[in-house]
Structure formats: C-alpha cells, structure tokens
MIDOSE-1310 file (N, C-alpha, C; in nm, 2 decimals, decimal comma, always signed):
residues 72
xxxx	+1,57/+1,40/+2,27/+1,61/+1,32/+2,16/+1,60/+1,18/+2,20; +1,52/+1,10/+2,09/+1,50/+0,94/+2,13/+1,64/+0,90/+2,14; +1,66/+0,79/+2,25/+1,82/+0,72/+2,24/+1,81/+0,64/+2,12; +1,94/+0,63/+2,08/+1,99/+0,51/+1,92/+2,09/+0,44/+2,01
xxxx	+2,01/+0,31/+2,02/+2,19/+0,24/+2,08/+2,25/+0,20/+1,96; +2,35/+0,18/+1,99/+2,49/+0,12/+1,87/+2,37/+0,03/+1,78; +2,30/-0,09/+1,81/+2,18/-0,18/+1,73/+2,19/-0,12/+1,66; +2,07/-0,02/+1,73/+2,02/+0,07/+1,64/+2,05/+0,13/+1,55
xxxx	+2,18/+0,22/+1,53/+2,25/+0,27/+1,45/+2,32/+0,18/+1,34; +2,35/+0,08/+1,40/+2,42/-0,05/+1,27/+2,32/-0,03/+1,17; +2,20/-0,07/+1,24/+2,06/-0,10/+1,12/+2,04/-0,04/+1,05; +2,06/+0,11/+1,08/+2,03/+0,24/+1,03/+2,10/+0,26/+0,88
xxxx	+2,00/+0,27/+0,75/+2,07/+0,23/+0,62/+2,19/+0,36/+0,63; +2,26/+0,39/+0,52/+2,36/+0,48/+0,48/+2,23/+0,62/+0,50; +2,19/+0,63/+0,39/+2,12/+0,79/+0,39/+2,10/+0,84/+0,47; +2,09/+0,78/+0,64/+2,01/+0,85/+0,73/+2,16/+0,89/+0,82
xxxx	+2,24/+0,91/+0,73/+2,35/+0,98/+0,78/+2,38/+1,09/+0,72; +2,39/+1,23/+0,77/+2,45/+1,33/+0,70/+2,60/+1,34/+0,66; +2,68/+1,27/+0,76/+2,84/+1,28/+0,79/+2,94/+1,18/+0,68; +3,05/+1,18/+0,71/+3,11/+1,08/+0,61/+3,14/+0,98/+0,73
xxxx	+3,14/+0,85/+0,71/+3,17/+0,76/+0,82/+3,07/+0,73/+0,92; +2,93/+0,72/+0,85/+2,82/+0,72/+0,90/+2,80/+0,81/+1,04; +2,87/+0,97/+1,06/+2,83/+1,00/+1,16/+2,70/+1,13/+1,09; +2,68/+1,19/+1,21/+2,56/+1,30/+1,20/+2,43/+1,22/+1,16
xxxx	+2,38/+1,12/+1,25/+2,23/+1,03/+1,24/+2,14/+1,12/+1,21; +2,05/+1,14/+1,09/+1,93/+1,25/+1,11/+1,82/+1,12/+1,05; +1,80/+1,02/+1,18/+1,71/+0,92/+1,17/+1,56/+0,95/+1,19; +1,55/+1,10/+1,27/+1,44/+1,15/+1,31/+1,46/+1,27/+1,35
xxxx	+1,40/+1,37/+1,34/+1,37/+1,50/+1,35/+1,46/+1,52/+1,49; +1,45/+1,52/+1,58/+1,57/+1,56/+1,72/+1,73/+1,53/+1,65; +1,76/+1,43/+1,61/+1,81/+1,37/+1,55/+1,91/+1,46/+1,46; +1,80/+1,50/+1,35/+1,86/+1,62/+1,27/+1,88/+1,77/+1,33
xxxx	+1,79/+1,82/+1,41/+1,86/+1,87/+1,48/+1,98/+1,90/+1,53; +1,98/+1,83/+1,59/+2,09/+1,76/+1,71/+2,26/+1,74/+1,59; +2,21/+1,75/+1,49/+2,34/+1,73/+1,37/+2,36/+1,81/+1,36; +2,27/+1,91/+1,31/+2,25/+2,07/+1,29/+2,35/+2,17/+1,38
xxxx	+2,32/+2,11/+1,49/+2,39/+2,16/+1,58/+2,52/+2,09/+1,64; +2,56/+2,00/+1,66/+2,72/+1,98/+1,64/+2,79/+2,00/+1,51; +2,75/+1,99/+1,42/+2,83/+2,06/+1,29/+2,82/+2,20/+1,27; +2,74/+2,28/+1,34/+2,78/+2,42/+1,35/+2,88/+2,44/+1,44
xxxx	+2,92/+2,34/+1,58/+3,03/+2,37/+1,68/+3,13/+2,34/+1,65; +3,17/+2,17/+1,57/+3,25/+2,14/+1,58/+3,30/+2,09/+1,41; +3,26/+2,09/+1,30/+3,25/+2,04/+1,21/+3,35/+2,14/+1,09; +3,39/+2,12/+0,94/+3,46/+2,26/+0,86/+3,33/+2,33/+0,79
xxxx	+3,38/+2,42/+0,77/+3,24/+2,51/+0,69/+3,17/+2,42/+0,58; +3,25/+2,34/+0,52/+3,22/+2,21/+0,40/+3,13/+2,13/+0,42; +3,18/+2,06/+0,56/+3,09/+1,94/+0,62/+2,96/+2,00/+0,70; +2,98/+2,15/+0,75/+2,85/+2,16/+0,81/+2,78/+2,22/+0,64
xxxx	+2,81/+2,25/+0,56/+2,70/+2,24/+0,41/+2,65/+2,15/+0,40; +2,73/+2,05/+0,42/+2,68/+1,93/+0,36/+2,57/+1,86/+0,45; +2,61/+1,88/+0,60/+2,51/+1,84/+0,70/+2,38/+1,91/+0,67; +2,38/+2,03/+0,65/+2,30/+2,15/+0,64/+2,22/+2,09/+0,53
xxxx	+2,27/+2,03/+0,41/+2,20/+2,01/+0,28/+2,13/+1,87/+0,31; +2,20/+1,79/+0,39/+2,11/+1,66/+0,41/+1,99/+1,68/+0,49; +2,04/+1,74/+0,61/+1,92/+1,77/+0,67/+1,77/+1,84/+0,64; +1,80/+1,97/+0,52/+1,69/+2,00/+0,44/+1,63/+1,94/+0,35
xxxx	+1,70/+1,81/+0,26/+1,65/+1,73/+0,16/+1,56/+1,66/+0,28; +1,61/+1,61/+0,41/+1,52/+1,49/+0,43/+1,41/+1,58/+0,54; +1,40/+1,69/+0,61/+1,34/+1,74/+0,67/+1,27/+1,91/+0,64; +1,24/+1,90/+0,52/+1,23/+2,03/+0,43/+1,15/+2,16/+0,53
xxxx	+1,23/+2,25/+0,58/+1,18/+2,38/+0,68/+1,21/+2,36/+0,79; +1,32/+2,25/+0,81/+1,34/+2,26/+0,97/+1,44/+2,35/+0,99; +1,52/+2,38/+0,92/+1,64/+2,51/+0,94/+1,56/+2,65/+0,95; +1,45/+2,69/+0,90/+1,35/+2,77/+0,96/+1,35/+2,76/+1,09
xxxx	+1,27/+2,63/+1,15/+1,19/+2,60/+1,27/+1,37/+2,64/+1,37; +1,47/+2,57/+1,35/+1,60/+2,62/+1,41/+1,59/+2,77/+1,48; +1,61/+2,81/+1,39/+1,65/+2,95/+1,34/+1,59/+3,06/+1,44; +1,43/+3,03/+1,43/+1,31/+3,07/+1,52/+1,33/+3,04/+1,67
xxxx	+1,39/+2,88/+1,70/+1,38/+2,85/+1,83/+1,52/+2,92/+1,86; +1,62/+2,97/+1,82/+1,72/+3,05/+1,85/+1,70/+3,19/+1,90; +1,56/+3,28/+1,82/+1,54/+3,38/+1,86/+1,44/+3,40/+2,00; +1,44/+3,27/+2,04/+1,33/+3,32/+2,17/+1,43/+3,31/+2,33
C-alpha cells in the first residue's frame, strides 16, 4: 500500500473517503482494499455496508478480485 502522509490525506477531497469523519481512504486501489478489510475486523455491520458500497461505486469488481485472493 502507497504511504498517505497526514498532507496527503488533508488534500484528499471528501469522496475519497468511505467512513464518516473522513476515515476508510479508498484514494487508490490498496487503499480500498485495505478499507475493505479493517471494516470487516473492526467496523458495525452498517458501516462496513456502507464501506463495502463506496468501495464498489468507486472500484467496480474489486470485491470479486477480494474474495478470490482469500481463496488461495
């Protein structure tokens, strides 16, 4: 996953957040990912929908691509 320093993340408009309070960054594909997967560990069934639904609006079949790298 590319690093985001704090800059980085200031810059970063609203959308490119899944979470409320600009967390869950899905600025780039690792990114969403990486959201994907802390809101399945630590997130409520609500917020990981909602993560889940951002992430497919902005990266359409990566919950597939997930899913697959889970079964190997």
């Amino acid at each position: 996953m590319a690093k985001l320093t704090s800059e980085e993340r200031k810059e970063l408009p609203a959308k490119t957040f899944a979470g409320p309070n600009r967390s869950y960054p899905i600025n780039d594909r690792s990114h969403a990912i990486n959201a994907k997967a802390r809101a399945t560990q630590f997130a409520s069934p609500a917020l990981k929908a909602k993560v889940d639904a951002a992430v497919a609006r902005k990266f359409p079949g990566l919950g597939d691509a997930v899913r697959s790298m889970k079964k190997k």
